[in-house]
C-alpha positions in Angstrom: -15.3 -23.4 -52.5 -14.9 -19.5 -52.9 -18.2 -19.1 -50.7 -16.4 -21.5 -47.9 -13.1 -19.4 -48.0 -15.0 -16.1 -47.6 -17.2 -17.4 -45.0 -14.3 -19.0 -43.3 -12.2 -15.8 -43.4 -15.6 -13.6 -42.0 -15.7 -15.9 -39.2 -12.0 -15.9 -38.1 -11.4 -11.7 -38.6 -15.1 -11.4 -36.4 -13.4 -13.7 -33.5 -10.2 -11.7 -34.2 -11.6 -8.3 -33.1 -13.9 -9.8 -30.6 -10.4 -10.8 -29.2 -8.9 -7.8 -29.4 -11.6 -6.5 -27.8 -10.9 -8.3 -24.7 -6.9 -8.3 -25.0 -6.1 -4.8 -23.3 -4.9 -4.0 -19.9 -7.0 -6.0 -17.8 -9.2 -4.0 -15.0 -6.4 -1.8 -12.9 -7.5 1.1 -10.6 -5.4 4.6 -9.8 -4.6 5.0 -13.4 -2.1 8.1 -13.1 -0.6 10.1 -16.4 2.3 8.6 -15.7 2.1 5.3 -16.3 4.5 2.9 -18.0 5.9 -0.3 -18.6 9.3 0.7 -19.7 10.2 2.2 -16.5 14.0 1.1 -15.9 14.0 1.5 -12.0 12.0 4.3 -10.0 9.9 7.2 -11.4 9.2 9.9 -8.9 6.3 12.3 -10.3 5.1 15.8 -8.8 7.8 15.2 -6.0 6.6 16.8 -2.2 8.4 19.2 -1.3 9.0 17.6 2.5 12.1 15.5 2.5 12.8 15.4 6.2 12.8 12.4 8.3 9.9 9.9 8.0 7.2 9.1 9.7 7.3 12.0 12.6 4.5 12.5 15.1 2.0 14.6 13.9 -1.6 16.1 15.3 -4.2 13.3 16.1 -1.4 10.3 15.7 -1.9 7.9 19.1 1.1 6.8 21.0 1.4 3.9 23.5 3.8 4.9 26.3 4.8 2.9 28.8 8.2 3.4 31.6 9.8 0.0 31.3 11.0 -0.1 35.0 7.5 1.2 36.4 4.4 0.5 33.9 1.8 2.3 36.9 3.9 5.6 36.0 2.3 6.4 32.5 -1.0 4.7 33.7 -1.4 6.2 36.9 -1.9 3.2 39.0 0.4 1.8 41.4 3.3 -0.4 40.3 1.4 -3.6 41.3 -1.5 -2.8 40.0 0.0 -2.3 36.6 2.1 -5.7 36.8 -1.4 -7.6 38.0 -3.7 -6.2 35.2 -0.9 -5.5 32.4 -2.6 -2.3 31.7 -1.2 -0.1 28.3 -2.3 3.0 27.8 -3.0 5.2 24.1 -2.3 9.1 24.3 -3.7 11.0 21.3 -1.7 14.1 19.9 -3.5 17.3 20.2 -3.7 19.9 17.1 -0.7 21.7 18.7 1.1 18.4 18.7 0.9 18.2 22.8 0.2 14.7 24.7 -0.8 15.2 28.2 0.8 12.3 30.6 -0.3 11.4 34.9 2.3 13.6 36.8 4.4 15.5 34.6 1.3 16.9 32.5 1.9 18.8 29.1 4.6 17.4 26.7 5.3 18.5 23.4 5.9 15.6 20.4 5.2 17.4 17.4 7.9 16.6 15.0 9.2 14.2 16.7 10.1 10.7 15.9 9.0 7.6 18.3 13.2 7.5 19.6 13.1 11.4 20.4 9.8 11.9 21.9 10.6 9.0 24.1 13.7 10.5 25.5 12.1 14.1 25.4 9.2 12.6 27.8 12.4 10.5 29.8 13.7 14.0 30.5 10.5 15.4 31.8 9.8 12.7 34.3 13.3 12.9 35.7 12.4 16.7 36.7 10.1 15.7 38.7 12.5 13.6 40.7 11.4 10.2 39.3 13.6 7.0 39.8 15.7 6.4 36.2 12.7 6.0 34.0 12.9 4.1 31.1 10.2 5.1 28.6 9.3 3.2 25.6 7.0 5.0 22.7 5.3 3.3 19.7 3.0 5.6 16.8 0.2 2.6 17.0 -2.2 4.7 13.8 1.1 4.4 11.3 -0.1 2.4 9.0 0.3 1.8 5.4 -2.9 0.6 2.4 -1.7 -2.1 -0.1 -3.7 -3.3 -3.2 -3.8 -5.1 -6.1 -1.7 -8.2 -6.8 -0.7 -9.1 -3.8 -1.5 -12.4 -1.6 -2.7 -10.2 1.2 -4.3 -6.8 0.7 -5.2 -4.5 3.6 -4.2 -2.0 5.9 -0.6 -2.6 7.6 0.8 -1.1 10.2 4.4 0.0 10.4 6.2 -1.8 13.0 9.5 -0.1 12.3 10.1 3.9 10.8 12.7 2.4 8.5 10.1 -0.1 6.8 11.2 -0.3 3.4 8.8 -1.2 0.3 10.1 -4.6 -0.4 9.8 -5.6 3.5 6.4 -4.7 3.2 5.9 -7.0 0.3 7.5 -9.9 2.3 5.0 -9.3 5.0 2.4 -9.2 2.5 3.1 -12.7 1.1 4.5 -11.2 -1.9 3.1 -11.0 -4.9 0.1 -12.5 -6.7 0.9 -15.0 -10.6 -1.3 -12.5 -11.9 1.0 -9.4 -10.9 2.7 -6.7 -13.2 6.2 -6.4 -11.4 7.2 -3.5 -13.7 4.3 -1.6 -12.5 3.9 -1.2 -8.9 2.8 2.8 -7.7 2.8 4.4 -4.0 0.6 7.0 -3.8 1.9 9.6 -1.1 1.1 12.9 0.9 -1.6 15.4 0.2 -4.6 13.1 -1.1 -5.5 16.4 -3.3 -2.2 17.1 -4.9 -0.4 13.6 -4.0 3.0 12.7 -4.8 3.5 9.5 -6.7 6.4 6.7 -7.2 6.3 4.4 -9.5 8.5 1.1 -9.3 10.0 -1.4 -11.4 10.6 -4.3 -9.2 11.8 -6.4 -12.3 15.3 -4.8 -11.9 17.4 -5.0 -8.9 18.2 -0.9 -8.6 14.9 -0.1 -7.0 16.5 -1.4 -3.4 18.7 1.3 -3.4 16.3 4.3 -3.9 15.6 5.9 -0.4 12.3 7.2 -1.4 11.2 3.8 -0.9 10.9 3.7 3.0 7.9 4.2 3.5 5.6 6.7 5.1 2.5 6.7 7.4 -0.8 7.1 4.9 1.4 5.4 1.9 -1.3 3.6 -0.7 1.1 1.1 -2.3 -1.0 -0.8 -5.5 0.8 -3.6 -7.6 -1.3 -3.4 -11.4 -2.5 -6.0 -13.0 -0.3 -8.1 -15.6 -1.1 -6.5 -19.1 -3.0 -9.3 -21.4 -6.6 -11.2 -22.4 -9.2 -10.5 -20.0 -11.3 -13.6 -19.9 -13.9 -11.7 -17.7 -14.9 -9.6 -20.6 -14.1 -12.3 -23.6 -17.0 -14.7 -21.8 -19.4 -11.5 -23.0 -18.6 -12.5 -26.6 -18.6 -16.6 -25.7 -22.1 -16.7 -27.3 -21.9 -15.0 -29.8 -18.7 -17.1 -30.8 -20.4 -20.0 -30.6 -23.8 -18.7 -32.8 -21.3 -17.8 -35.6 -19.3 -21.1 -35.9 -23.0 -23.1 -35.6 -24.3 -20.5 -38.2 -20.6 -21.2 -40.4 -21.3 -24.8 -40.1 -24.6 -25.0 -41.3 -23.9 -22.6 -44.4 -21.2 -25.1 -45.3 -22.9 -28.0 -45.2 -25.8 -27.2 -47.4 -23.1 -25.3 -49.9 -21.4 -29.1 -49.8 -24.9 -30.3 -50.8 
């Protein structure tokens, strides 16, 4: 009876650290020093030193521009033309943050935000003596990366400058069964040197933080729920299952 016990014991403390093995955070990528899972609401670490206004046109962003009362003005077609075909139009940003537009030529947008370059480019095309133009802008390259735990991941783009994190997450589906609410990290800025936010969506303060509207080149990742990692645990599945044959057949012939 002693051997059985011993044997028995053996067997259970072998699939006890085979377990343990497996029970650890299951596979999660950007791992940052920061971590944690007692975060109360929002954890800002190595904070950028920019805290203007989102989400400003910067060198090599692409804007659609079109003049609401006369789309042929930014296209340079005739007004029935443009109505016909429903032609749109992308202007890329120079590196001095300049767009050059048909008929009123070199404008500067650096700095600018979709609302101000519009009316900065409205201005200009009233100089030259056009008819109350009405210009629209739109920054089509802001875009946001989301990972992780989420129904849909992918690149997003930001249909608003006041997109906040938890609109993005409706628009995402939300999140996935498998998701670590108290863990969820944007990863801003300079990809070198990066700033990084880390969120507890658990508790209801995290609305109310404004470094949550989000920013063009934002990487937002929801980790991983902590807990058994059946990918790995099937590695040991064999082995499990040569012990309790080997167990059985030990106690068996120590019965006879």
């Amino acid at each position: 009876m002693s051997i059985n016990i011993v044997l028995t014991t053996t067997l259970l403390a072998l699939i006890f650290v085979i377990s343990g093995c497996a029970y650890k955070g299951r596979d999660a990528i950007l791992k940052t020093p920061y971590d944690s899972n007692k975060l109360e609401s929002v954890l800002i670490a190595n904070q950028s030193a920019e805290q203007g206004p989102y989400n400003l046109i910067r060198p090599e962003d692409e804007l659609s521009i079109r003049n609401l009362q006369n789309k042929g003005l930014i296209v340079g077609v005739s007004k029935e033309t443009a109505l016909q075909s429903q032609l749109t139009t992308t202007y890329k940003v120079d590196r001095l943050g300049n767009i050059h537009l048909p008929i009123i030529g070199q404008v500067s947008v650096l700095n600018l935000s979709k609302g101000e370059a519009a009316i900065e480019i409205q201005k200009q095309y009233v100089l030259h003596e056009l008819q109350d133009p009405i210009i629209d802008v739109e920054i089509v390259n802001m875009h946001v990366t989301v990972l992780g735990e989420v129904t849909k991941q992918g690149k997003y783009l930001l249909a608003r400058e006041d997109m906040q994190l938890i609109d993005l997450l409706g628009e995402v589906g939300g999140l996935t069964p498998d998701a670590n609410k108290k863990s969820v990290k944007i990863i801003r800025g300079d990809r070198s040197n990066p700033e990084i936010i880390l969120v507890n969506l658990s508790k209801y303060d995290f609305v109310k933080n404004k470094n949550l509207q989000l920013r063009s080149g934002d990487i937002i990742y929801v980790e991983p729920k902590r807990g058994m990692n059946f990918h790995n645990l099937r590695g040991y599945a064999g082995f499990v299952q040569l012990g309790i044959l080997a167990l059985n057949c030990i106690l068996i012939i120590s019965n006879n």
